[in-house]
C-alpha positions as CSV (number, residue, x, y, z in Angstrom):
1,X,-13.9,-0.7,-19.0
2,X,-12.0,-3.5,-16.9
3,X,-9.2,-3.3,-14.7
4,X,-6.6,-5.9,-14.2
5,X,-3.8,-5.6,-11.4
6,X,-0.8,-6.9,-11.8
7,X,0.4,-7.6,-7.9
8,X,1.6,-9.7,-5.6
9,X,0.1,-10.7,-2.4
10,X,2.7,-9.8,-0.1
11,X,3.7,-6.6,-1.5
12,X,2.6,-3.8,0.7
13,X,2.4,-1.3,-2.3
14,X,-0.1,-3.8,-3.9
15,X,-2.1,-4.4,-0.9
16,X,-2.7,-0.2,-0.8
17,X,-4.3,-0.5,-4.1
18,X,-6.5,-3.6,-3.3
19,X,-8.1,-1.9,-0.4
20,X,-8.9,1.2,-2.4
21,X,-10.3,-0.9,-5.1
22,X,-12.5,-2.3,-2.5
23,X,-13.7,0.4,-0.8
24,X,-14.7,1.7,-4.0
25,X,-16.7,-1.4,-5.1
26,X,-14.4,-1.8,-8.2
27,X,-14.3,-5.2,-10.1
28,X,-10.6,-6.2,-11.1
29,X,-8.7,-9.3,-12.2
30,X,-6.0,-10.0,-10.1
31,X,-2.6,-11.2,-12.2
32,X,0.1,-12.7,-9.8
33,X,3.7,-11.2,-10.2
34,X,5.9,-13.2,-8.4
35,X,8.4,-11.0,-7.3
36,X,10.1,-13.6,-5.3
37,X,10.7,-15.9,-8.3
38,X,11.9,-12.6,-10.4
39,X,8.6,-12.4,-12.7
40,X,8.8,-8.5,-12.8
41,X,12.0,-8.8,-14.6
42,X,10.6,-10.3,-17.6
43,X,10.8,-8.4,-21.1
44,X,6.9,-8.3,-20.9
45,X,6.8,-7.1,-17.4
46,X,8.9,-4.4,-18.0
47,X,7.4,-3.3,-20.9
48,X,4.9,-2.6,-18.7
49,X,6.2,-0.9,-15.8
50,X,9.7,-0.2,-16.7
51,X,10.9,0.3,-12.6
52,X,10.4,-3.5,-12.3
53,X,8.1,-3.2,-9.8
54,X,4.3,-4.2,-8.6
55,X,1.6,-3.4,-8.5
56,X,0.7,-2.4,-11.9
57,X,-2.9,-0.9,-12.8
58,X,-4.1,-2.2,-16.4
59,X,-6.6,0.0,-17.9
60,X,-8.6,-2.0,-20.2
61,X,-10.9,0.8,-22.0
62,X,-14.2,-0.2,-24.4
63,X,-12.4,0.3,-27.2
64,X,-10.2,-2.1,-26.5
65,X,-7.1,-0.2,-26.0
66,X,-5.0,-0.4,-22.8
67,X,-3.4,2.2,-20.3
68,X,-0.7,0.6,-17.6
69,X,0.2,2.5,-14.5
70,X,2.4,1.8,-12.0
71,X,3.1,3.4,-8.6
72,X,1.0,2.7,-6.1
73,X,0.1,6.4,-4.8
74,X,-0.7,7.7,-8.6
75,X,-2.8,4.6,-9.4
76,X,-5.1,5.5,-6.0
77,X,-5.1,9.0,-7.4
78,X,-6.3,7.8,-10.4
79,X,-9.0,5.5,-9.0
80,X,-10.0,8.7,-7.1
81,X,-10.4,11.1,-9.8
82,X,-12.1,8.2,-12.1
83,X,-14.3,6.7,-9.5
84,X,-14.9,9.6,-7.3
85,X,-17.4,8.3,-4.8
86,X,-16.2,7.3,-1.8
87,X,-13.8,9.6,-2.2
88,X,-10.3,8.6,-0.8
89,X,-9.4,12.4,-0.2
90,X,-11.0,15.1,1.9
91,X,-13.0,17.8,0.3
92,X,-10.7,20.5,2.6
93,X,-7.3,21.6,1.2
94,X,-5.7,21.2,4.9
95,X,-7.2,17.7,5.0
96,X,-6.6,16.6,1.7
97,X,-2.6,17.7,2.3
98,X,-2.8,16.3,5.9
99,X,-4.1,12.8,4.2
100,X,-1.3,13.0,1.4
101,X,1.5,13.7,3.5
102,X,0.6,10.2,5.6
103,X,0.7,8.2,3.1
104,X,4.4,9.9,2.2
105,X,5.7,9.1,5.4
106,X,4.7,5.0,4.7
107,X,5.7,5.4,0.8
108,X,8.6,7.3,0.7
109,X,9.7,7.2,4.7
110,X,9.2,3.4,5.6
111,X,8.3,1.0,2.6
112,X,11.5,1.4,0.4
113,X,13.8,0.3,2.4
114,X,12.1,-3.0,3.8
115,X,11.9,-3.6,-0.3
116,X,13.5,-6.9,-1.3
117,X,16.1,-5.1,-3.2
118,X,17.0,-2.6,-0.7
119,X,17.3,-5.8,2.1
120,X,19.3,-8.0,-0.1
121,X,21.2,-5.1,-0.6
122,X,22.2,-4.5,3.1
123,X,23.0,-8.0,3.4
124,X,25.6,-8.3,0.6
125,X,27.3,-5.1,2.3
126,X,27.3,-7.3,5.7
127,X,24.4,-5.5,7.3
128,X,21.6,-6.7,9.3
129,X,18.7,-6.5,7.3
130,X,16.0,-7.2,10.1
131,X,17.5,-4.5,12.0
132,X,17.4,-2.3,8.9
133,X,13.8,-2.9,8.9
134,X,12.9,-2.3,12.4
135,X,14.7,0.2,12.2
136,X,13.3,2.5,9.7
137,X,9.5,1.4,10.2
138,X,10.2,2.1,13.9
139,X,10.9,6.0,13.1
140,X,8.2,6.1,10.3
141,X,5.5,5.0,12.2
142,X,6.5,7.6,15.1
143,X,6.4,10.3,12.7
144,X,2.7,9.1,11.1
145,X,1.5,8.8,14.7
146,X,2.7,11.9,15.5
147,X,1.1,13.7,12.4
148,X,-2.0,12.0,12.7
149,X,-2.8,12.7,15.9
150,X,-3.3,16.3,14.8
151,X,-6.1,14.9,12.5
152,X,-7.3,11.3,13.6
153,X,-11.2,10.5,14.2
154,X,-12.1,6.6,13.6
155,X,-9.9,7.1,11.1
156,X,-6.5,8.5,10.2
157,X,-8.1,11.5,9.1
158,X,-11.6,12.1,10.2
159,X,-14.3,9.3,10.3
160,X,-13.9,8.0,7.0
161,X,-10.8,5.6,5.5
162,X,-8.3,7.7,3.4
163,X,-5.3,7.2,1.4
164,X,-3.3,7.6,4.6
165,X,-5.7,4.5,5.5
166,X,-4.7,2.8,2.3
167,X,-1.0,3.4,3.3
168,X,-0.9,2.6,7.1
169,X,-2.9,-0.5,7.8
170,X,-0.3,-2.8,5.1
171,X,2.7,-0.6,7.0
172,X,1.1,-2.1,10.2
173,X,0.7,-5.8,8.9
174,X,4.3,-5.4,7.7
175,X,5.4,-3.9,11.1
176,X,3.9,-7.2,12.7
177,X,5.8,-9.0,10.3
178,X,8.8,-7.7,11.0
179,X,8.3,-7.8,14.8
180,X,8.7,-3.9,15.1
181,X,8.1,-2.4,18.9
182,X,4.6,-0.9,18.6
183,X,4.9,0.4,22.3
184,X,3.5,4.3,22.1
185,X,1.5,3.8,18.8
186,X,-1.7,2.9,20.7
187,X,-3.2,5.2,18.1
188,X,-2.3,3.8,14.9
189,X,-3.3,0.0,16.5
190,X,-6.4,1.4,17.2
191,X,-7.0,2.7,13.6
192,X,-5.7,0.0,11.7
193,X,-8.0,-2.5,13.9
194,X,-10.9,-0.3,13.0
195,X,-10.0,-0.6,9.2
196,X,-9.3,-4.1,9.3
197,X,-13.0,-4.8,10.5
198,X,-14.2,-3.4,7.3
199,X,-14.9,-6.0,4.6
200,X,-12.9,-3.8,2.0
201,X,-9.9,-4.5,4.2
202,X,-10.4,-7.8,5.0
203,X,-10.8,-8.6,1.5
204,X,-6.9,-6.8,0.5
205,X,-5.2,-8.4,3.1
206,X,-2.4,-10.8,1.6
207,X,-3.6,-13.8,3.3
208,X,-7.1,-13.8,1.6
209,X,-5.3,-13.2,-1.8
210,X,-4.8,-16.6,-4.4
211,X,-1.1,-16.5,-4.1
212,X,-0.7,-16.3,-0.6
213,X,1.7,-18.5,0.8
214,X,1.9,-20.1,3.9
215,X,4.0,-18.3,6.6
């Protein structure tokens, strides 16, 4: 079996899947999607993942015949359930939710609306898009620190990296990006440092990837 991901290196959704890849040791070829230049729009792209949108899991089986998923949360569920050890879910149902429901808040609270589409969007309806931004990863991040607090050990939840890990530290990089206040989320800072040490981490994050661009 091979993998292939079809990402792009500033893309917070495609970042989540890189870190799980490494921390599961998986091998992958990395196919660029420029999303700036309007790649994902191509007939072949979105034959492939019909939203438009990276990152994009290729499935390459021995038999030569290819899966393709998209969405970034149901392509770490898959990795998971494929390549169960280390697992990126708890063992306990309270856990396993708790771990879930973080990595919501960033995928369906914060990360759609600092999308290109959604920003370019606000700005055509004469809207601040930076403040847009801010805005809404300023409330999501309050709400993740707030539920992972209740669960938190090194990690978001416990002492091992989770999906909610997956999820928060490119929500943190993009946060820092976006020059969002981080004043009363000592906790998360303190997580996401932790991850970032890890060579798994280190290894995902856009500026290491081959079509990173200077900033």
């Amino acid at each position: 079996m091979k993998l292939r991901l079809h990402n792009y290196w500033r893309s917070s959704a495609s970042h989540r899947v890189r870190i799980a890849l490494g921390l599961k040791g998986l091998a992958y070829e990395y196919v660029v999607v420029d999303i700036t230049g309007g790649e994902q729009g191509s007939a072949a792209y979105r034959a492939r993942n019909p939203m438009q949108q990276v990152p994009t899991l290729e499935v390459v089986e021995d038999d030569g015949s290819s899966h393709f998923l998209p969405q970034s949360l149901a392509i770490l569920e898959f990795l998971d359930e494929r390549f169960p050890d280390p697992p990126l879910l708890p063992r306990d149902p309270y856990l396993r939710a708790r771990a879930r429901a973080l990595a919501e808040v960033v995928n369906a609270g914060i990360q759609p609306f600092q999308n290109l589409p959604a920003v370019r969007r606000v700005g055509a309806l004469g809207g601040d898009g930076a403040a847009w931004i801010r805005d809404f990863n300023a409330a999501g991040l309050r709400a993740f620190a707030a539920l992972a607090a209740e669960s938190a050990g090194r990690f978001c939840v416990g002492d091992t990296p989770t999906l909610a890990d997956c999820c928060l530290v490119p929500q943190m990089q993009s946060a820092r990006r976006f020059e969002v206040p981080l004043d009363g989320l000592e906790l998360l800072v303190r997580i996401a440092d932790t991850c970032e040490k890890l060579p798994a981490f280190a290894a995902a994050a856009p500026a290491a990837q081959p079509d990173a661009k200077p900033t």
